[in-house]
C-alpha positions as CSV (number, residue, x, y, z in Angstrom):
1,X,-49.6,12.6,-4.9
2,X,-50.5,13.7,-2.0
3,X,-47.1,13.9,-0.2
4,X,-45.8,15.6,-3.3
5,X,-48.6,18.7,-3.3
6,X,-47.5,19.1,0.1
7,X,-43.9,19.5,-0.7
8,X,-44.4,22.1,-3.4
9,X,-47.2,24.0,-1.0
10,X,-44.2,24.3,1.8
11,X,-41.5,25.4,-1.1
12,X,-44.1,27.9,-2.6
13,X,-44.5,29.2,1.0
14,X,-41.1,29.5,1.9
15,X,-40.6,31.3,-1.1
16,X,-43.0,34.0,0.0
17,X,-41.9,34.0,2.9
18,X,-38.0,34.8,1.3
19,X,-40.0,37.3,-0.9
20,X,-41.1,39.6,2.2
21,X,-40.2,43.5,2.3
22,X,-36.6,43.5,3.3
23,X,-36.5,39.7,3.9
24,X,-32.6,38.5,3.5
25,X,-33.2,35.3,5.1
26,X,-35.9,32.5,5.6
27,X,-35.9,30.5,8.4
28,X,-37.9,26.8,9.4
29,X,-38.5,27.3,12.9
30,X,-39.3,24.1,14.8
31,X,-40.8,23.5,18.3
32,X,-41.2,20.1,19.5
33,X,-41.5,17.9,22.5
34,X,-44.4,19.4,23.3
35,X,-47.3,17.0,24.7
36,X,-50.2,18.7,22.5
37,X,-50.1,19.8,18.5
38,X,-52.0,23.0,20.1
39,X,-48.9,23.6,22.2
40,X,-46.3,23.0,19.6
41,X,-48.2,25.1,17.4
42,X,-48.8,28.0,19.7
43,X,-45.3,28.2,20.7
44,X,-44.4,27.7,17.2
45,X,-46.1,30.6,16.1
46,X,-45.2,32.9,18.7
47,X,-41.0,32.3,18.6
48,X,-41.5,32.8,14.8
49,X,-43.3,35.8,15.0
50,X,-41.1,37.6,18.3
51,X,-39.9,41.1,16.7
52,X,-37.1,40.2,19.2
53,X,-36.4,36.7,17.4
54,X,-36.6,38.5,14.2
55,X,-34.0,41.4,14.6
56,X,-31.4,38.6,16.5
57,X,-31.9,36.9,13.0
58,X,-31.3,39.7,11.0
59,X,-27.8,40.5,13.2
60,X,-27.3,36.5,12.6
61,X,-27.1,36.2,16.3
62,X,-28.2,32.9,17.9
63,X,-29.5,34.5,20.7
64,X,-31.1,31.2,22.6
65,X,-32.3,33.8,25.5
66,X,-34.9,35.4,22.9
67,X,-35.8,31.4,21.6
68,X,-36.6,30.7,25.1
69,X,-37.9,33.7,26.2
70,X,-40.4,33.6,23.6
71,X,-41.0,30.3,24.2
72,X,-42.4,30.7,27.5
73,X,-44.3,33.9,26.6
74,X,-46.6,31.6,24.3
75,X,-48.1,30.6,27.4
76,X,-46.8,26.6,26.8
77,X,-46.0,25.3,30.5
78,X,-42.6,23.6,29.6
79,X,-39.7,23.3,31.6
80,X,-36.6,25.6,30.6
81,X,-34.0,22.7,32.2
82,X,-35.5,20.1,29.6
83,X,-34.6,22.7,26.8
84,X,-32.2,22.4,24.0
85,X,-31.8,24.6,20.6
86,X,-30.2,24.1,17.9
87,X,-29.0,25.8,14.6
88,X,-29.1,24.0,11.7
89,X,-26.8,21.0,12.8
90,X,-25.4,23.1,15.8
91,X,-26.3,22.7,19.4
92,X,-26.5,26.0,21.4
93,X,-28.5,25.7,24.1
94,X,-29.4,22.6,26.4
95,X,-30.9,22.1,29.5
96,X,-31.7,25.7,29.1
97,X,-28.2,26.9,29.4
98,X,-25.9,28.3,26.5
99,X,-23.1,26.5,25.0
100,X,-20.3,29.4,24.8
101,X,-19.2,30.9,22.4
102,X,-17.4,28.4,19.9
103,X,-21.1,26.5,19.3
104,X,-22.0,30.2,18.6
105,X,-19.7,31.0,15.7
106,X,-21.0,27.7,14.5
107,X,-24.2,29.0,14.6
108,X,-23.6,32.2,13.4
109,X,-22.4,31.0,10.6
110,X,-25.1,29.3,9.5
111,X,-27.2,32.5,10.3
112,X,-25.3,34.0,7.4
113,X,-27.3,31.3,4.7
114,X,-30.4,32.5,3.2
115,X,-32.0,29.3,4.4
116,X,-31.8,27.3,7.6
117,X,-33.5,25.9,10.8
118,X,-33.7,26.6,14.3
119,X,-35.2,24.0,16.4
120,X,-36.5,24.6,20.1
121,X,-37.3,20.7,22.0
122,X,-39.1,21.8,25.2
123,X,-39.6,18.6,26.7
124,X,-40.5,14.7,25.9
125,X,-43.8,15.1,24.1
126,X,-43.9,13.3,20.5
127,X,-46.1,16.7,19.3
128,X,-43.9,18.9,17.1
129,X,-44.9,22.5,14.7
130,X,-43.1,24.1,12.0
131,X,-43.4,27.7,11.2
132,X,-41.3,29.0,8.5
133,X,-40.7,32.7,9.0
134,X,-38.1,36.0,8.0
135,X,-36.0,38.5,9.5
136,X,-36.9,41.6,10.4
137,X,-34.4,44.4,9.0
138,X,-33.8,47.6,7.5
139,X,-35.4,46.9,4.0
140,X,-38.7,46.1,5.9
141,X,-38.6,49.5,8.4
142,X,-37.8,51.3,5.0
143,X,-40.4,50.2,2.7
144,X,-42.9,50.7,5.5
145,X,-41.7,53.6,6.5
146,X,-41.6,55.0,3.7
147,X,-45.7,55.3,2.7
148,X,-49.1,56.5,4.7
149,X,-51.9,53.6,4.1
């Protein structure tokens, strides 16, 4: 029962999460390898909630210099050469170095889905966080733009 109340809790919040102002896409975003849950969660939280991150999903770029960059502004020591990213299924960055540009298109083109996952493994910790998140695009500037609160 218990496994199953979590399930619908993650659906119902990825749903919200879908349902943002503007939102065109929802996206799991994954950090692991990190030796702490604290870690995994703090780096989590800050490569889903980058404006940077946000508008590269919106343009359905797979922009690993924003993943890492964002990474390593959470304040999680990790070491960039232990990196790897992927999209979905895809592999676009490891050891902290992008692919080129055919594991790119691949990428990109799973951008272009309403749902997917990006997954950042910093090191060889076992501690891992998931943080489901949206774009950031013009629907959002224009609904908030749009009204004084």
């Amino acid at each position: 029962l218990e496994r199953a109340m979590r399930e619908v809790c993650k659906e119902l919040a990825r749903l919200m999460v879908r349902d943002g102002e503007g939102a065109e896409h929802s996206v799991a975003i994954t950090v692991a390898g990190l030796t702490t849950a604290e870690d995994a969660r703090k780096a989590a939280h800050t490569v889903a909630t980058s404006l940077l991150v946000k508008t590269a999903l919106t343009g359905k770029d797979p922009n690993w210099g924003r993943l890492l960059a964002a990474a390593g502004r959470s304040g999680v020591l990790f070491d960039p050469k232990q990196a790897s990213i992927h999209v979905g299924d895809v592999l676009i960055c490891e050891h902290g170095m992008g692919l080129g540009v055919e594991a790119e298109a691949k990428a990109t083109a799973i951008m272009k889905t309403d749902n997917y996952s990006i997954t950042l493994t910093l090191g060889g910790g076992s501690h891992a966080f998931t943080y489901t998140t949206c774009d950031l695009g013009h629907g959002y500037v224009d609904v908030n733009a749009g009204y004084r609160t």
